[in-house]
C-alpha positions in Angstrom: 50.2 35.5 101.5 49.6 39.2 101.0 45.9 39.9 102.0 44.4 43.1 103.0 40.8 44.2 103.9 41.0 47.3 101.8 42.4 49.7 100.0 44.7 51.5 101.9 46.4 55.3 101.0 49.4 54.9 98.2 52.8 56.7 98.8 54.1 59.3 96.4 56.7 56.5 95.6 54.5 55.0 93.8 54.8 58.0 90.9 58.0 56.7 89.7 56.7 52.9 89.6 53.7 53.8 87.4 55.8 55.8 84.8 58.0 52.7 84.6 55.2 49.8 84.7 53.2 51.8 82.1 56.8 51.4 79.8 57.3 48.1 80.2 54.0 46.5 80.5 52.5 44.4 77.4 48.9 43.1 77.7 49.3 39.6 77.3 48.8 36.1 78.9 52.5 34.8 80.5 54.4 32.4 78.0 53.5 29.8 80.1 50.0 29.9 80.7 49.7 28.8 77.0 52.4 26.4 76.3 51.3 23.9 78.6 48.1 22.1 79.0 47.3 20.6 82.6 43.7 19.8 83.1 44.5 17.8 86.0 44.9 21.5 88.5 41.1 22.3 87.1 38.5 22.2 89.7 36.2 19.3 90.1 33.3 21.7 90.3 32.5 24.5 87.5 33.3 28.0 88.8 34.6 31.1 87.8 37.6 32.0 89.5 40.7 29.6 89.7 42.9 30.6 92.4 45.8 28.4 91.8 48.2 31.3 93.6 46.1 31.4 96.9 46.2 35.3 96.5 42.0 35.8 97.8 40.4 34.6 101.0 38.2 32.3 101.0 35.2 34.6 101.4 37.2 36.8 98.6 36.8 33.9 95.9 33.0 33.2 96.6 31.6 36.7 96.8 34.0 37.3 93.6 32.5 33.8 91.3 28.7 35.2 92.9 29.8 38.8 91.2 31.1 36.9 87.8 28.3 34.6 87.5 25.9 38.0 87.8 27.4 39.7 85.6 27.4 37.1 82.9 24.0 36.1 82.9 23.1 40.2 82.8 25.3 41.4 80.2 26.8 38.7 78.4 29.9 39.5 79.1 32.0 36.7 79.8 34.8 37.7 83.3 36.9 35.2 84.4 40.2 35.0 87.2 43.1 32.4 87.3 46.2 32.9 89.4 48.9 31.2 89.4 52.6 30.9 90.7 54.5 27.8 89.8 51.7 25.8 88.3 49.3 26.9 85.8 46.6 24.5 83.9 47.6 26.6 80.9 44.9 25.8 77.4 43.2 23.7 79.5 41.1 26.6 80.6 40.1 27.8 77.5 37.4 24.5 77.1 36.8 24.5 81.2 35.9 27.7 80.6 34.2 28.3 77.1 36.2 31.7 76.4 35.1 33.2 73.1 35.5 36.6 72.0 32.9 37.9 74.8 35.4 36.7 76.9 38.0 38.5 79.3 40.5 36.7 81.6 42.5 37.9 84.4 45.6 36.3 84.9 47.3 36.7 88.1 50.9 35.9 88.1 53.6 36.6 90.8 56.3 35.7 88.8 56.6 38.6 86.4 57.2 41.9 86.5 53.3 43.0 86.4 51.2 40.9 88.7 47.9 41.4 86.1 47.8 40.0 82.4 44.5 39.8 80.6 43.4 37.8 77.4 40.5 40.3 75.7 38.1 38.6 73.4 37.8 40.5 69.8 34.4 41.7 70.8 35.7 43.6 74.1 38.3 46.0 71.8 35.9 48.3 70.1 34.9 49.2 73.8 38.3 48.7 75.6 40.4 49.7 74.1 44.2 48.2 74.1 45.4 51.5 75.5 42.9 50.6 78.4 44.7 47.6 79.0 47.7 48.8 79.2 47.1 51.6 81.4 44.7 49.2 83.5 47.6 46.9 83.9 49.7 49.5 84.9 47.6 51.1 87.7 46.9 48.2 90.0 49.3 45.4 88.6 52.6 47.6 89.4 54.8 45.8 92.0 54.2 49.1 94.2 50.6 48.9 94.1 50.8 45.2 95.4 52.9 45.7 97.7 51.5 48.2 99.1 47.6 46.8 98.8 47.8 43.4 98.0 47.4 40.9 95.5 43.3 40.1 96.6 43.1 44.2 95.8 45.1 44.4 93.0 42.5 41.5 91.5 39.2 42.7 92.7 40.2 46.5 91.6 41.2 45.6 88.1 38.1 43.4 87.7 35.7 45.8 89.1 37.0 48.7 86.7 36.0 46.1 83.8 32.6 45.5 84.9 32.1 48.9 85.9 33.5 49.7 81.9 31.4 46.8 80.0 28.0 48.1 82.3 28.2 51.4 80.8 29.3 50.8 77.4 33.2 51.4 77.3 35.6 53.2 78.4 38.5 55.4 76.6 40.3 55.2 79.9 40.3 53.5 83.3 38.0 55.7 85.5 39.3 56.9 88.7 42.1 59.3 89.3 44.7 58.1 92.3 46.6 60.2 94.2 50.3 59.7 92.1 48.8 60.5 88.9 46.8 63.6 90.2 50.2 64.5 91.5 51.6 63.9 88.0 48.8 66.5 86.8 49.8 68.9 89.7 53.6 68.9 88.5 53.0 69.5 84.9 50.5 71.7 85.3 53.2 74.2 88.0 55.7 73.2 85.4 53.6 75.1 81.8 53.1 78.3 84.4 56.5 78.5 84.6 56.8 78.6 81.0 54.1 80.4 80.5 55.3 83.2 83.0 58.9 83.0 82.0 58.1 83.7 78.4 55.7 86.5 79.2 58.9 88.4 81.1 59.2 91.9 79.3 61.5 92.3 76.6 60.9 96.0 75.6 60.8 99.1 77.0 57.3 99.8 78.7 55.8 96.6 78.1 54.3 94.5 80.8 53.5 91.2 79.4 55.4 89.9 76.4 52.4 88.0 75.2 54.3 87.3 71.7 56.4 85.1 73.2 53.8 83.9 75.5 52.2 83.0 72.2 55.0 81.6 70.5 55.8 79.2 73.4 51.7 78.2 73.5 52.9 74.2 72.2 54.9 73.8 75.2 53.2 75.3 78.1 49.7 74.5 76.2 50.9 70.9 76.3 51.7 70.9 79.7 48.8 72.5 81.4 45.7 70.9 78.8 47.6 67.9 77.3 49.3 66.6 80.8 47.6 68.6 83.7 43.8 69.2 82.7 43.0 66.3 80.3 44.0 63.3 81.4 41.8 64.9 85.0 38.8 65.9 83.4 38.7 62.4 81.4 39.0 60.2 84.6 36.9 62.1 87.1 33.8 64.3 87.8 35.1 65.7 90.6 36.3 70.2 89.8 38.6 69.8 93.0 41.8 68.4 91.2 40.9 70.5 88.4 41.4 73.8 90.4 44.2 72.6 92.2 45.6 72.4 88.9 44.6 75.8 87.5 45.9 77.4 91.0 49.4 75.5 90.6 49.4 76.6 87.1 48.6 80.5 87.6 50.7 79.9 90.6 53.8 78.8 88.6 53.6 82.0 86.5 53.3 84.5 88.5 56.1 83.1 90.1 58.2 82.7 87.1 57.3 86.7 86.4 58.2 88.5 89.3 61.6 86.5 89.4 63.8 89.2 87.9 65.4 88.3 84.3 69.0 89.7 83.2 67.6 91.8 80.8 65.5 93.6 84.1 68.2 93.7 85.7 70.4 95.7 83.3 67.6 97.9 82.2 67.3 99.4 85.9 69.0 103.0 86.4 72.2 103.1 88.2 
């Protein structure tokens, strides 16, 4: 099995691979966690994490029912973990378990694209949103993120973001900004300066700055340095580093994109 004792730094491969899991990843129990019904794999004893796929220690699976158990009797909120990879007690642990709609269960399956799937109570949605699942999901269930960490860390991340959510009262997105997506941040933030200092090349004689066009371009480059580069930052993290790295690669970008001479310079200098 694929244990680890911690996280460990992701490589910039792993840009491409959240992109593609956050396309293809749906927020839903596997198929066959629901069609079959096997209460003969349930535990003997009541606990709160079923680890049918062997992906935690031993010492991984206590410390993580203690945590559940916790949580539940503090909040009310109802966290449970099942994985599984070629045997699953499927709606058998819907009664072993009591799940309601204060209820949110982890599935951990090896078999599908996404190692995470997660069956949200109606209660949980009005703070967590489905957009949080989905991005959730994609952040530590991506086949590159388990590879790379592990299947124990892909579980215990993804079920300490949602108790670190439910403690404070929701969350619009999944807290935390890793390394790939503040690179993502980086590159469309360099990407608007470019525009930005592109459109601002002069286009009449004696003018410096061609803010009209700067102006008229302000949905594109806006969207790249606010939309993609300083929102999706500012939502996820406290920390003004990444948030100046972002303005420097932006102002960067343009002055760049300026002082690279444009036809039009070029043709207006005396022979």
């Amino acid at each position: 099995m694929n244990h680890s004792s911690g996280p460990k730094p992701l490589s910039l491969t792993s840009i491409l691979a959240l992109l593609v899991a956050m396309v293809v990843s749906l927020v839903s129990v596997p198929g066959e966690a629901l069609a079959y019904d096997a209460p003969e794999l349930l535990p003997e004893r009541y606990t709160n994490v079923i680890d049918l796929g062997r992906f935690l220690t031993a010492a991984e699976e206590q410390q993580l029912d203690g945590q559940l158990t916790e949580f539940e009797q503090r909040t009310g909120w109802k966290l449970r973990v099942l994985t599984q990879v070629d045997q699953t007690p499927g709606r058998a642990v819907k009664g072993f378990w009591g799940l309601n709609d204060h209820s949110v269960m982890l599935v951990a399956d090896s078999r599908g694209r996404n190692l995470l799937n997660f069956s949200v109570g109606d209660d949980i949605y009005p703070l967590l949103s489905r957009n949080f699942w989905i991005e959730l999901q994609a952040r530590y269930g991506n086949q590159f993120f388990v590879r790379e960490q592990g299947y124990d860390q892909s579980i215990l991340s993804a079920v300490d973001t949602v108790m670190q959510c439910l403690d404070k009262g929701g969350c619009l997105v999944v807290p935390g900004l890793p390394q790939e997506q503040w690179v993502l941040t980086l590159m469309t933030s360099l990407v608007g300066g470019l525009v930005f200092g592109f459109a601002g090349h002069p286009r009449r004689e004696g003018e410096v700055f061609a803010w009209r066009w700067a102006l008229i371009l302000t949905p594109l480059w806006g969207m790249l340095f606010f939309s993609f580069g300083i929102l999706p930052v500012v939502t996820r993290t406290a920390d003004w580093l990444p948030i100046v790295r972002n303005c420097a690669g932006f102002l960067g970008g343009a002055v760049f994109a300026y002082l690279i001479p444009s036809p039009r310079r070029v043709s207006d200098r005396p022979v």
